[in-house]
N, CA, C and O atoms as a GROMACS GRO file, in nm:
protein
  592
    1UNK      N    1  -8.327   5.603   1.776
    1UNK     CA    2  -8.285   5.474   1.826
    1UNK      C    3  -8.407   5.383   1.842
    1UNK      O    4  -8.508   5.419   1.903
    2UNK      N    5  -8.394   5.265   1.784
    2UNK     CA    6  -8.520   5.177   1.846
    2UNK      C    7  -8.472   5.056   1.907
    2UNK      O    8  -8.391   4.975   1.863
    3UNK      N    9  -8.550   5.054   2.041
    3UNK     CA   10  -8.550   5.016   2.159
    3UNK      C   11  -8.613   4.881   2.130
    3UNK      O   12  -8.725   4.897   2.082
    4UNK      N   13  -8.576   4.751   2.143
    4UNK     CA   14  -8.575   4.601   2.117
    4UNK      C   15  -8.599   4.557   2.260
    4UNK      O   16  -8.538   4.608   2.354
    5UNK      N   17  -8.678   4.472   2.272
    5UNK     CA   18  -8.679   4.377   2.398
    5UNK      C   19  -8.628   4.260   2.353
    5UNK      O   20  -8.676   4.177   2.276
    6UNK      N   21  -8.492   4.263   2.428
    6UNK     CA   22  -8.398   4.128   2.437
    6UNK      C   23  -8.464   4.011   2.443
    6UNK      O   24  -8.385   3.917   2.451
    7UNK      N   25  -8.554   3.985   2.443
    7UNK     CA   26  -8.665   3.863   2.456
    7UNK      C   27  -8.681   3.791   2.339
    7UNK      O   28  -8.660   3.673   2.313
    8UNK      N   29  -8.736   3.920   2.247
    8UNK     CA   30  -8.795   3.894   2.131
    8UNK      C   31  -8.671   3.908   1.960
    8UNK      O   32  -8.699   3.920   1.841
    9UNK      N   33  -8.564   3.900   2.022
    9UNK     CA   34  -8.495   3.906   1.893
    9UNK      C   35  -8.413   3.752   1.837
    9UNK      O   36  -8.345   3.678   1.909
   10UNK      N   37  -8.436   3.738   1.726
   10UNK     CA   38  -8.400   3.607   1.670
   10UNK      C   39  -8.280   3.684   1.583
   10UNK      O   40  -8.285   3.789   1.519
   11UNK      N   41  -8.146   3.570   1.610
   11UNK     CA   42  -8.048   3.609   1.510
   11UNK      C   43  -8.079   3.491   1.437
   11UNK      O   44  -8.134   3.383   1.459
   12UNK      N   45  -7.995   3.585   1.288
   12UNK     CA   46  -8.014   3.514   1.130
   12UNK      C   47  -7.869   3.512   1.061
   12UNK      O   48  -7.831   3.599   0.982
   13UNK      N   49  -7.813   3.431   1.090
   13UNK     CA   50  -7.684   3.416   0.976
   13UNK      C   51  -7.734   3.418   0.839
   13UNK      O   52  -7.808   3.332   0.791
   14UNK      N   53  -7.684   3.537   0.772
   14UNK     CA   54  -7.688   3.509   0.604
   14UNK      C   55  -7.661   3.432   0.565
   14UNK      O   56  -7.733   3.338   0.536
   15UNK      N   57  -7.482   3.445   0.540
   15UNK     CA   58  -7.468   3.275   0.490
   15UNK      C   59  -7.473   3.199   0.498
   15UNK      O   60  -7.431   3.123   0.410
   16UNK      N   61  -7.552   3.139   0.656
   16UNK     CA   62  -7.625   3.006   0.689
   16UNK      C   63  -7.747   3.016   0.602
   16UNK      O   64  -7.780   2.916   0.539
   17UNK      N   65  -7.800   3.099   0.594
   17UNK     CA   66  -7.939   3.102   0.543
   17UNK      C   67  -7.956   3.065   0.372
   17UNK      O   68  -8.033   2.989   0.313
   18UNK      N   69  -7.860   3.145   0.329
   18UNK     CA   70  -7.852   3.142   0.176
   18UNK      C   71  -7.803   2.956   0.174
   18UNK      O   72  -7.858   2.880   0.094
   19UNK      N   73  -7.722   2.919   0.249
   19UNK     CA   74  -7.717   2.795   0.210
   19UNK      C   75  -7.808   2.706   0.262
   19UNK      O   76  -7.857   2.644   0.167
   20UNK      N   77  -7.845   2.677   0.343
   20UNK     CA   78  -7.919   2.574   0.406
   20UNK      C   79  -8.111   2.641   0.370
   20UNK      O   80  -8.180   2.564   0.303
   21UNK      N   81  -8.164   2.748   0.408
   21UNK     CA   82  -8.237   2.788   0.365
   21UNK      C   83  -8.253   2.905   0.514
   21UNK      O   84  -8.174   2.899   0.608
   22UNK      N   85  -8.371   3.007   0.507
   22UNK     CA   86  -8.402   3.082   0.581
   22UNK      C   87  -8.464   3.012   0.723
   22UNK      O   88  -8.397   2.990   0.824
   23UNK      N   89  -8.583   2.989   0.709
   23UNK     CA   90  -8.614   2.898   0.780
   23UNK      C   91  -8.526   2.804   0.863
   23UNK      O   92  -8.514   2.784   0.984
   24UNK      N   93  -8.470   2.757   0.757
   24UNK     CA   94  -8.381   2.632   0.888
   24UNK      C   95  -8.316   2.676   0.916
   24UNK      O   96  -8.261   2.622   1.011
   25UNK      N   97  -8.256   2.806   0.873
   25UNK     CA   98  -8.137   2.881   0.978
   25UNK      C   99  -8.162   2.967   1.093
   25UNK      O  100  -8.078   3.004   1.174
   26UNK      N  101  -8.317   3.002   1.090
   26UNK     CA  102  -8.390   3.034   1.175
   26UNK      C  103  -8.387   2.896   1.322
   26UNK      O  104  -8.312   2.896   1.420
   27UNK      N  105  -8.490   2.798   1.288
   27UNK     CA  106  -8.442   2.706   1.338
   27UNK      C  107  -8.322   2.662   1.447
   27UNK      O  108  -8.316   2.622   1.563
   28UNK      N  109  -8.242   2.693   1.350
   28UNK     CA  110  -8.098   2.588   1.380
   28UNK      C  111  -8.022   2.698   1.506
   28UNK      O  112  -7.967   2.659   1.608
   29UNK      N  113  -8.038   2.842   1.462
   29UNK     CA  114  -7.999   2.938   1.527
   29UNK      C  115  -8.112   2.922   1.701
   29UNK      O  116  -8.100   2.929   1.823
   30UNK      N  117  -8.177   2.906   1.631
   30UNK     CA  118  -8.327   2.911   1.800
   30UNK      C  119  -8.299   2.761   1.911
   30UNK      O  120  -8.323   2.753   2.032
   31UNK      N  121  -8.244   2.656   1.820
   31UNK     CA  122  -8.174   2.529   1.875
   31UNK      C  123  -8.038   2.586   1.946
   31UNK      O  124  -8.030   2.602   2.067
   32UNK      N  125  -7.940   2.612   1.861
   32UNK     CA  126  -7.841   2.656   1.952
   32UNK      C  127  -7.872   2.761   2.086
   32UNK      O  128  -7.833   2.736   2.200
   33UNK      N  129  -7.937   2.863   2.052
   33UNK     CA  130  -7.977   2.961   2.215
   33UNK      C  131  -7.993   2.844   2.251
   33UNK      O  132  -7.888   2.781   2.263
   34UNK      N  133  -8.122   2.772   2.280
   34UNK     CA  134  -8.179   2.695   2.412
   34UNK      C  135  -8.064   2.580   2.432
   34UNK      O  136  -8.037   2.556   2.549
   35UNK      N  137  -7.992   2.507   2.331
   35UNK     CA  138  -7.883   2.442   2.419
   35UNK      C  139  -7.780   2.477   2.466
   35UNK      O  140  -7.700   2.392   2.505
   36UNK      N  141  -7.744   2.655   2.480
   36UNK     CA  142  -7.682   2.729   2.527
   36UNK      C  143  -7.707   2.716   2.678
   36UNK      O  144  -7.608   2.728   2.749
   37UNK      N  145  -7.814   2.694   2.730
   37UNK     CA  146  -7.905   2.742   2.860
   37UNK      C  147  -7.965   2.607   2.918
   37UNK      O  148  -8.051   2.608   3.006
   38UNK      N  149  -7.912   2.487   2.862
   38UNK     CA  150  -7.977   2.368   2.911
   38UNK      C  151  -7.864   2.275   2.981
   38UNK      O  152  -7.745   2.272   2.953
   39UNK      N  153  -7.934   2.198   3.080
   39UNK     CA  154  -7.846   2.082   3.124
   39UNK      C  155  -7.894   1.904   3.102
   39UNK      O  156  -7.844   1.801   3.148
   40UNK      N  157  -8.027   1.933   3.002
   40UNK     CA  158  -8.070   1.805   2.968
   40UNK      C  159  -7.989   1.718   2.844
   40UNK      O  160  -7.975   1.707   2.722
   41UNK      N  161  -7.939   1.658   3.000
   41UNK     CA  162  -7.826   1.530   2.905
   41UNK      C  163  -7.883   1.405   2.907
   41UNK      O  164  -7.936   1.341   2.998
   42UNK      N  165  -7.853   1.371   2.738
   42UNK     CA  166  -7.894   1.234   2.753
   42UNK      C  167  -7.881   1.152   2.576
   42UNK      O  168  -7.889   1.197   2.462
   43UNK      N  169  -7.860   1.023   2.630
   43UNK     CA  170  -7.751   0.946   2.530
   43UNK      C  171  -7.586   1.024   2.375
   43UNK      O  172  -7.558   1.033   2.255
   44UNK      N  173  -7.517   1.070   2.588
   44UNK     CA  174  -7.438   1.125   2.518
   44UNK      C  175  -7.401   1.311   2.444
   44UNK      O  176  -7.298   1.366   2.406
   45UNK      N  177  -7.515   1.346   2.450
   45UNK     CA  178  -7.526   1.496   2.411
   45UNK      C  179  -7.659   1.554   2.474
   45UNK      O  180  -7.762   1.499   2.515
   46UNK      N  181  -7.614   1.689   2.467
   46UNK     CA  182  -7.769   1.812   2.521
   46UNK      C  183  -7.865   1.790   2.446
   46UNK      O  184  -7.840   1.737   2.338
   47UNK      N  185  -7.963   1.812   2.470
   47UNK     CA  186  -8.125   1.835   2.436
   47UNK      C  187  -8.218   1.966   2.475
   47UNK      O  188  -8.238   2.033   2.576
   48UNK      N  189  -8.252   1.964   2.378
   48UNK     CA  190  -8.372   2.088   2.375
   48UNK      C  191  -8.498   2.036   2.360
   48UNK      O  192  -8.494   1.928   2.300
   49UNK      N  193  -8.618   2.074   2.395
   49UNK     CA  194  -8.732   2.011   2.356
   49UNK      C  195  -8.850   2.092   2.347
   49UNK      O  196  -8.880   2.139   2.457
   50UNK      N  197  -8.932   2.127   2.249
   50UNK     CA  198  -9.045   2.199   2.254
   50UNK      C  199  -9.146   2.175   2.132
   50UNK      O  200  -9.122   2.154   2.014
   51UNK      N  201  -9.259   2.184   2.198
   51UNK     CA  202  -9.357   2.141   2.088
   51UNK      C  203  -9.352   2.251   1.939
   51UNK      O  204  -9.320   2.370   1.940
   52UNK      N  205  -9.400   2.151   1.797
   52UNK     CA  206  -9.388   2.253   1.724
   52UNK      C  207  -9.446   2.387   1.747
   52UNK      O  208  -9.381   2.490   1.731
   53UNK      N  209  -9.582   2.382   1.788
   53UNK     CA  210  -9.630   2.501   1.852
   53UNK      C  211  -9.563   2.599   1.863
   53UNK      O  212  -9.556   2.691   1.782
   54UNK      N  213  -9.506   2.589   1.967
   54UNK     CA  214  -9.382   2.682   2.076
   54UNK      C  215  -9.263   2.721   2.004
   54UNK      O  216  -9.204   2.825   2.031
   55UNK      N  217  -9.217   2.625   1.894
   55UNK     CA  218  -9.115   2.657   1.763
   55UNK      C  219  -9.165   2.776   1.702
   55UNK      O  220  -9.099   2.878   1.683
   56UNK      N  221  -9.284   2.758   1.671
   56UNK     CA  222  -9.370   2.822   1.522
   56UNK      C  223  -9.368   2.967   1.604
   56UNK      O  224  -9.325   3.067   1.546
   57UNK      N  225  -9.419   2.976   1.752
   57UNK     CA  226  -9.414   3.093   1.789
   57UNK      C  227  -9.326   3.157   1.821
   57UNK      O  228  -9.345   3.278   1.825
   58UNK      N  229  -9.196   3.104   1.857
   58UNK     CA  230  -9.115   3.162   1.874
   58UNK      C  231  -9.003   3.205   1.734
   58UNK      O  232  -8.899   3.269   1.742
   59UNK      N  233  -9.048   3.163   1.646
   59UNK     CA  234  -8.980   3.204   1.549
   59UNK      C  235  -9.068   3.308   1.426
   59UNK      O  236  -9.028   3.364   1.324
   60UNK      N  237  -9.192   3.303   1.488
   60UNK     CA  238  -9.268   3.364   1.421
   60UNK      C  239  -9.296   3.300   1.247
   60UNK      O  240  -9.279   3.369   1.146
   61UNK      N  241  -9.325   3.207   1.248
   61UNK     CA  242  -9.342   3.113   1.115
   61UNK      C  243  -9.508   3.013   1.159
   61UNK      O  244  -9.571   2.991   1.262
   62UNK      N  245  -9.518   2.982   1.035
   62UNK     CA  246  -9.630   2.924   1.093
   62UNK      C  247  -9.556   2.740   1.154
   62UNK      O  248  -9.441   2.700   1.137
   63UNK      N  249  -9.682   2.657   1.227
   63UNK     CA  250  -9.625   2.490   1.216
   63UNK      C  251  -9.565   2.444   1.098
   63UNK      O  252  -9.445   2.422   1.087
   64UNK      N  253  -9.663   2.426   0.997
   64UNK     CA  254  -9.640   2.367   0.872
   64UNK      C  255  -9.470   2.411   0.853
   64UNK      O  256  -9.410   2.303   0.844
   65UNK      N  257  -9.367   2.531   0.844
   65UNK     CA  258  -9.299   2.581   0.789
   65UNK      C  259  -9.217   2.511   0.904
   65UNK      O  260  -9.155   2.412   0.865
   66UNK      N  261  -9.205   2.536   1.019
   66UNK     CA  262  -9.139   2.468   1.140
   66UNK      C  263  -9.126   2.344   1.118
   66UNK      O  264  -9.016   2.293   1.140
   67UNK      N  265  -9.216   2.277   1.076
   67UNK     CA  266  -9.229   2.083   1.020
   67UNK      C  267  -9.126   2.062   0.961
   67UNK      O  268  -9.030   1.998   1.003
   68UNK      N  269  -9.143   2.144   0.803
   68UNK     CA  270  -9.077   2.123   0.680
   68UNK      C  271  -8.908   2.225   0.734
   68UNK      O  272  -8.810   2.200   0.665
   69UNK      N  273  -8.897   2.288   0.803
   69UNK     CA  274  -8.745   2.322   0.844
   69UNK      C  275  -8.681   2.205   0.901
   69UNK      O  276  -8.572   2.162   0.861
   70UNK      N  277  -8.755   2.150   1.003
   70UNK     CA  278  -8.698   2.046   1.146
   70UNK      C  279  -8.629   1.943   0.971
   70UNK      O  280  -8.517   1.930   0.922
   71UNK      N  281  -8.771   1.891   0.930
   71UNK     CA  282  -8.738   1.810   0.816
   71UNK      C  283  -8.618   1.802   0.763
   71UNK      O  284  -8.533   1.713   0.768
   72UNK      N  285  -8.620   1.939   0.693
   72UNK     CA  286  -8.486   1.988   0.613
   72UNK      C  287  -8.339   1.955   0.701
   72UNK      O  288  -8.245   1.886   0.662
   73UNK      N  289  -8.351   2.024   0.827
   73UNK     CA  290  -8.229   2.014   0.906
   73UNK      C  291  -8.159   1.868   0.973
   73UNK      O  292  -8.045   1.857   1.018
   74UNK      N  293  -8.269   1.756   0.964
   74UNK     CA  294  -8.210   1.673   0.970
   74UNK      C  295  -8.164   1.623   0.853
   74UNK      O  296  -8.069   1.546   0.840
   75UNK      N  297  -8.220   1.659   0.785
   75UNK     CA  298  -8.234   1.543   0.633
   75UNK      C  299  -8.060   1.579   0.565
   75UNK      O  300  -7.982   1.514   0.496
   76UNK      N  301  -8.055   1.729   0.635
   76UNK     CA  302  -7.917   1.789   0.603
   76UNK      C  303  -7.807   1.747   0.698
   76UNK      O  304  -7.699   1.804   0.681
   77UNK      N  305  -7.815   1.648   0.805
   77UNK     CA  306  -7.737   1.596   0.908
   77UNK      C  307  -7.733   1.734   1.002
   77UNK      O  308  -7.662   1.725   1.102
   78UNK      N  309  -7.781   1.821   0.988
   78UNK     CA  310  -7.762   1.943   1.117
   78UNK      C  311  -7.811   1.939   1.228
   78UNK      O  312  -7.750   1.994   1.319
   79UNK      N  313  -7.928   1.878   1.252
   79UNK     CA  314  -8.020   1.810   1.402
   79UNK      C  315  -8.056   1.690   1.447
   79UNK      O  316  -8.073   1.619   1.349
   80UNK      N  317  -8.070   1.650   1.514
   80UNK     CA  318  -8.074   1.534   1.536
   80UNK      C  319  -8.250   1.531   1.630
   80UNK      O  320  -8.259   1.589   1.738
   81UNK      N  321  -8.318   1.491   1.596
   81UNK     CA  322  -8.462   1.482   1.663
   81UNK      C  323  -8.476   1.353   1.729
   81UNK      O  324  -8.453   1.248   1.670
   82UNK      N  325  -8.521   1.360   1.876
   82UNK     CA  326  -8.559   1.236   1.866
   82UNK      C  327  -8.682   1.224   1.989
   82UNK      O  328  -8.686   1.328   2.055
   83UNK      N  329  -8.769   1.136   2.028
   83UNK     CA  330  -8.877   1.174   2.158
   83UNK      C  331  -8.810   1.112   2.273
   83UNK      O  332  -8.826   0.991   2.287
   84UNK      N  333  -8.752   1.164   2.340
   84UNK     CA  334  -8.654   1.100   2.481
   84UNK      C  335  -8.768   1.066   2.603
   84UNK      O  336  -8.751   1.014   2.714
   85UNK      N  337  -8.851   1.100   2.559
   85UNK     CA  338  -8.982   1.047   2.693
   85UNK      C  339  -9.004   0.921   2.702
   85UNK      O  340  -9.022   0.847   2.606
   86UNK      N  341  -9.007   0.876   2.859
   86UNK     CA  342  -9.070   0.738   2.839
   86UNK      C  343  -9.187   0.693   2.857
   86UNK      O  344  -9.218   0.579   2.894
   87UNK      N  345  -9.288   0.826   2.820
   87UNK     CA  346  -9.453   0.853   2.862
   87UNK      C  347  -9.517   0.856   2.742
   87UNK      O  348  -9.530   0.962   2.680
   88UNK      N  349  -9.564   0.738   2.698
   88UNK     CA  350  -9.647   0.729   2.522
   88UNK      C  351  -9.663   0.807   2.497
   88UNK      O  352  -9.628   0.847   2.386
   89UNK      N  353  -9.759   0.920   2.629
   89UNK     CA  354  -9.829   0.996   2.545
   89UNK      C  355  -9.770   1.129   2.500
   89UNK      O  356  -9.830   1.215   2.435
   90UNK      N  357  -9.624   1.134   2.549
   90UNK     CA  358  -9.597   1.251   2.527
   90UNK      C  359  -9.496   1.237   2.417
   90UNK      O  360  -9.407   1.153   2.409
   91UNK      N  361  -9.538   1.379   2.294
   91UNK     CA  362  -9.504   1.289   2.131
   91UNK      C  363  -9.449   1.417   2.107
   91UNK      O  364  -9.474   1.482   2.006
   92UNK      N  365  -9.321   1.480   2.264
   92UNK     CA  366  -9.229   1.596   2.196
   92UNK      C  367  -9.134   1.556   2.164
   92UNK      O  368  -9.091   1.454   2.217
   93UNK      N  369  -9.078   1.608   2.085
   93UNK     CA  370  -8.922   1.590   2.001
   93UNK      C  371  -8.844   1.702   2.085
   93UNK      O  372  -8.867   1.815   2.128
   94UNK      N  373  -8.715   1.586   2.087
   94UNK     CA  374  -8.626   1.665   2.117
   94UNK      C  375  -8.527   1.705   2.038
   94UNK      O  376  -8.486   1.630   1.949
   95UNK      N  377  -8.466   1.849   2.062
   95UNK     CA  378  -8.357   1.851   1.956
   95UNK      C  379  -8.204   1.868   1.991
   95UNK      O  380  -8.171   1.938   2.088
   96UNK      N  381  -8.105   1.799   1.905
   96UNK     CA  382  -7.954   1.870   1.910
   96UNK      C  383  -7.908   1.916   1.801
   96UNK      O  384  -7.964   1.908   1.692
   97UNK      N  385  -7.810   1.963   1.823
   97UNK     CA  386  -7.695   2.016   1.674
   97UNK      C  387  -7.656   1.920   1.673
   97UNK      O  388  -7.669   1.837   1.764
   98UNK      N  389  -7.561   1.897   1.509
   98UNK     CA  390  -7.478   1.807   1.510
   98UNK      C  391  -7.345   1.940   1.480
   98UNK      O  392  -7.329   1.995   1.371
   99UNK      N  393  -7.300   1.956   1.549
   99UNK     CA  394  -7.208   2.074   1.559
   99UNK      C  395  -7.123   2.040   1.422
   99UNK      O  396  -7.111   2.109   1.322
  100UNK      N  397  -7.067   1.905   1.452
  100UNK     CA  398  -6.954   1.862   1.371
  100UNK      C  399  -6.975   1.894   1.202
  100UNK      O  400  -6.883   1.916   1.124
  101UNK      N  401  -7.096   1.890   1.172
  101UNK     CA  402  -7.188   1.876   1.028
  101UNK      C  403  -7.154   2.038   1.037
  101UNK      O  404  -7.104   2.055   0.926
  102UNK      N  405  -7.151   2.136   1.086
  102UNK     CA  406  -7.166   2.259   1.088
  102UNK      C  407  -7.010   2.298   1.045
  102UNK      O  408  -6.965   2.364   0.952
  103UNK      N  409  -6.942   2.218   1.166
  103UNK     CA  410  -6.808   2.319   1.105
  103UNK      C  411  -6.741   2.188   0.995
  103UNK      O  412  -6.636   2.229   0.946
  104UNK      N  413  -6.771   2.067   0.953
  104UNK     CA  414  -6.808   2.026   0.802
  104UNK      C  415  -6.814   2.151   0.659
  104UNK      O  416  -6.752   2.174   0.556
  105UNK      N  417  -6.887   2.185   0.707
  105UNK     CA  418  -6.956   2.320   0.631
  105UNK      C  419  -6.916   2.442   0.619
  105UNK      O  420  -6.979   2.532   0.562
  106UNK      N  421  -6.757   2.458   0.696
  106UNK     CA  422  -6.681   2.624   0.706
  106UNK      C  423  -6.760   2.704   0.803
  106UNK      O  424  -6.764   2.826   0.784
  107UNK      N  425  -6.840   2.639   0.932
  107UNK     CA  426  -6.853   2.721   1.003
  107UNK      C  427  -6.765   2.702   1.156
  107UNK      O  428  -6.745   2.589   1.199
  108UNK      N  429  -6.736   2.773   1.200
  108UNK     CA  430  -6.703   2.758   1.359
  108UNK      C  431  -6.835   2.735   1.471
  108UNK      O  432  -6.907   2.825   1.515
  109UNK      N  433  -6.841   2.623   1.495
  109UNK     CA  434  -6.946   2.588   1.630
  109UNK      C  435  -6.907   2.424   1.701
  109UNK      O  436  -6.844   2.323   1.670
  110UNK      N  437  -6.987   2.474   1.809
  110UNK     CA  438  -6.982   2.409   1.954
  110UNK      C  439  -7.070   2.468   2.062
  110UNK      O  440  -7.129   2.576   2.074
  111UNK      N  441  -7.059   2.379   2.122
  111UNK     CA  442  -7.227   2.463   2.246
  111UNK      C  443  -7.138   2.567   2.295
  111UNK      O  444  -7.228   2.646   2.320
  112UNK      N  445  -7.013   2.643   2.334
  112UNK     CA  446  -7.030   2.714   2.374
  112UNK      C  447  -7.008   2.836   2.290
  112UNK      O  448  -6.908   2.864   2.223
  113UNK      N  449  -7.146   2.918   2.309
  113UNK     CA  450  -7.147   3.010   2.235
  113UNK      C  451  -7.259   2.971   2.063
  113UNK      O  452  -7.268   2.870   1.993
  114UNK      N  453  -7.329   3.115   2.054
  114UNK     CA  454  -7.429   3.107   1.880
  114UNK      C  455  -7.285   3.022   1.821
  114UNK      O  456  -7.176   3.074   1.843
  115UNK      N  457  -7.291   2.924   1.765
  115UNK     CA  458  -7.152   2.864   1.656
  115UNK      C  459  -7.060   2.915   1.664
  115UNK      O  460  -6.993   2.990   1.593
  116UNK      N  461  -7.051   2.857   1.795
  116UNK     CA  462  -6.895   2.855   1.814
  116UNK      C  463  -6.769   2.929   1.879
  116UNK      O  464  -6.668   2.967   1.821
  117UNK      N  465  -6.812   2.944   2.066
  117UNK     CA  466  -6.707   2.999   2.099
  117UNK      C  467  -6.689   2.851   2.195
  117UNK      O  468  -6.758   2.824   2.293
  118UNK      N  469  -6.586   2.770   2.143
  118UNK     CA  470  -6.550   2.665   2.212
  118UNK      C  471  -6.472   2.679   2.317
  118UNK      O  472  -6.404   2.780   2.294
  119UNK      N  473  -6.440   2.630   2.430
  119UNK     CA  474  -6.338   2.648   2.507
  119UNK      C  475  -6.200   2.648   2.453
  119UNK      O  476  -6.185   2.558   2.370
  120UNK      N  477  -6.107   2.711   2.471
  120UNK     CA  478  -5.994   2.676   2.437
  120UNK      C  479  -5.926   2.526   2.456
  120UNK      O  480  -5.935   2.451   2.553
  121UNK      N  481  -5.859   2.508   2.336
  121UNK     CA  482  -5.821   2.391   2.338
  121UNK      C  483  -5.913   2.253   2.289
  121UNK      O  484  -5.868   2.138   2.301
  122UNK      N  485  -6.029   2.280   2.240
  122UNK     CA  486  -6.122   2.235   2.205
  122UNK      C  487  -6.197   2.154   2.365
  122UNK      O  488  -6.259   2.048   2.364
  123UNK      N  489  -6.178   2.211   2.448
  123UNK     CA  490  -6.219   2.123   2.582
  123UNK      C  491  -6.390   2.134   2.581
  123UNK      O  492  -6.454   2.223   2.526
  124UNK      N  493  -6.439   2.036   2.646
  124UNK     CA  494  -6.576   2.030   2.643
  124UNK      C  495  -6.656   2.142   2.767
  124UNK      O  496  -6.628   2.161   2.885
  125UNK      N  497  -6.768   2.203   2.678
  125UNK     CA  498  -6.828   2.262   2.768
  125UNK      C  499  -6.781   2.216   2.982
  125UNK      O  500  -6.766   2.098   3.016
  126UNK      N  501  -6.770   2.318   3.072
  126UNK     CA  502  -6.766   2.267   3.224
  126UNK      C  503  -6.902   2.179   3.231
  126UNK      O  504  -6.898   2.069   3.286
  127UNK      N  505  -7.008   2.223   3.181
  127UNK     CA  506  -7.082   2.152   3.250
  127UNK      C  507  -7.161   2.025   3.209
  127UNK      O  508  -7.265   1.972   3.249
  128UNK      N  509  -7.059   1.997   3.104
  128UNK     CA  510  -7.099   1.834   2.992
  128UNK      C  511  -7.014   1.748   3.067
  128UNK      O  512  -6.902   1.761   3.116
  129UNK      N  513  -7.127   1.622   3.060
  129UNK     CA  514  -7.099   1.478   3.093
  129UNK      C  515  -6.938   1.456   3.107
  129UNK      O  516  -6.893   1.476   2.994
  130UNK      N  517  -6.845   1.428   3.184
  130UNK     CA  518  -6.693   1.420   3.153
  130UNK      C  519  -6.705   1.298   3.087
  130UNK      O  520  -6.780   1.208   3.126
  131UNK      N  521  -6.622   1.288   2.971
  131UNK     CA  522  -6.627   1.168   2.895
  131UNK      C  523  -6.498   1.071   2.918
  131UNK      O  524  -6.381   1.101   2.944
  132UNK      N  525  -6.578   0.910   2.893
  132UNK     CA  526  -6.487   0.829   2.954
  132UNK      C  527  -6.464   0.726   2.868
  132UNK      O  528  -6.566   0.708   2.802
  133UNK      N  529  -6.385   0.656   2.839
  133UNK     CA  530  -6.309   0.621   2.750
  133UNK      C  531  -6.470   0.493   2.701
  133UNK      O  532  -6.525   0.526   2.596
  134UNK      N  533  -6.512   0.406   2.749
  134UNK     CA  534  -6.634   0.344   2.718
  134UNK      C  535  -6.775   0.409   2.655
  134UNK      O  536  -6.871   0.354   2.602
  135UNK      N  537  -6.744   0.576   2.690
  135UNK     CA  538  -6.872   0.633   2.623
  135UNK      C  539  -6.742   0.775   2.495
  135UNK      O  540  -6.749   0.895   2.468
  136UNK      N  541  -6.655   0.671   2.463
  136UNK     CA  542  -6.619   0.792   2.362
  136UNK      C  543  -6.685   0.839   2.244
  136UNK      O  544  -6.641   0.781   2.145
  137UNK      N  545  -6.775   0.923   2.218
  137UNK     CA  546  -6.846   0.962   2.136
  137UNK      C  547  -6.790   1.081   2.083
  137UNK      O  548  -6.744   1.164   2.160
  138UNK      N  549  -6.790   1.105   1.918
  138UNK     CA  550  -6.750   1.208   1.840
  138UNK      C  551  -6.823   1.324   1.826
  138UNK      O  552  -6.936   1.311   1.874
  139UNK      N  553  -6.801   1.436   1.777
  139UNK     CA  554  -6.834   1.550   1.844
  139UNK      C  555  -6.994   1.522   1.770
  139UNK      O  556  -7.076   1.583   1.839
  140UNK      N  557  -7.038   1.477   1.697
  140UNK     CA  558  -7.185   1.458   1.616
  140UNK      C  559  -7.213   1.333   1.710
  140UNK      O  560  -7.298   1.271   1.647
  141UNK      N  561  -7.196   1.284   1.792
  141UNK     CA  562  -7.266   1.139   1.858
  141UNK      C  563  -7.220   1.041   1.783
  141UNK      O  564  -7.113   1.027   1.724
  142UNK      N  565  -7.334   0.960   1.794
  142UNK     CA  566  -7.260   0.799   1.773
  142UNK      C  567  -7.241   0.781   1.623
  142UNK      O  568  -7.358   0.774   1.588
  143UNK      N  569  -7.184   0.771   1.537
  143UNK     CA  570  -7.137   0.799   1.391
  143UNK      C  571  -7.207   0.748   1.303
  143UNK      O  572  -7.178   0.773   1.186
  144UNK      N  573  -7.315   0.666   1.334
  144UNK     CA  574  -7.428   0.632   1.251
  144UNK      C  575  -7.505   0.700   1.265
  144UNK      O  576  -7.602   0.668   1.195
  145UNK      N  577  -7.531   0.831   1.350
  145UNK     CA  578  -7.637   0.923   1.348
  145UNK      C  579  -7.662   1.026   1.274
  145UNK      O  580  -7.772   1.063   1.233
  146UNK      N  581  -7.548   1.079   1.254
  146UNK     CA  582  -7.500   1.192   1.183
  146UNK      C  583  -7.475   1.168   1.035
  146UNK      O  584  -7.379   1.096   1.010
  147UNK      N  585  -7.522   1.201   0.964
  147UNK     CA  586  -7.471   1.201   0.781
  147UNK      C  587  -7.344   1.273   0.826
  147UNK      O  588  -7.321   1.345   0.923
  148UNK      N  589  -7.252   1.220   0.697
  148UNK     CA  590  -7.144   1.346   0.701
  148UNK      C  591  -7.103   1.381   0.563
  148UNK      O  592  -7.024   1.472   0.543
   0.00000   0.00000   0.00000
């Protein structure tokens, strides 16, 4: 038997991978954990945020490869990056899914749960923003954000 520290294991969807690429499914999979576990809301959806650094190490890739994934995953409408700080100097990106682009794609996802154990009934995560008829936003945000 070999003994894993729950810490250190990254899941890998194949057929995310074969399509989108390894890397960004690496990525995209390490985005969903942390907005599994977050309550940073803001314009409208969760956020994750960490320097590439902290990407590269936690996925075990170098920066450069972390760059050119983030790249890829937006460029593919799957993340959405953006720097939510209002401190010049701080030049972290933050990240979301665009869930909707995902199950676009024949997959099942939503924050709750790795892609996709939604609440029944499609109800929004308990602990997301209750939405109100002036901030109705689609499950990808505001519809110019998202390719589809």
């Amino acid at each position: 038997m070999i003994v894993t520290d729950r810490k250190k294991v990254l899941v890998l969807r194949l057929d995310l991978a074969q399509q989108i690429g390894r890397n960004e499914a690496l990525l995209l999979s390490q985005i969903d954990y942390w907005l599994e576990r977050t309550h940073n809301f803001a314009q409208g959806r969760f956020w994750v945020y960490n320097s590439v650094a902290a990407w590269a190490k936690q996925l075990g890739i170098s920066v450069g490869r972390v760059k050119l994934a983030a790249a890829n995953l937006e460029r593919q409408g799957l993340i959405l990056r953006r720097r939510l700080s209002s401190h010049p100097y701080d030049r972290t990106f933050s990240y979301t899914i665009c869930y909707e682009r995902l199950r676009q794609m024949g997959y099942e996802a939503g924050r709750q749960g790795n892609f996709g154990r939604e609440l029944a009934g499609g109800k929004a995560d308990p602990w997301d923003k209750p939405w109100e008829a002036e901030n109705d936003w689609n499950a990808c945000g505001e519809e110019s954000v998202c390719p589809r």
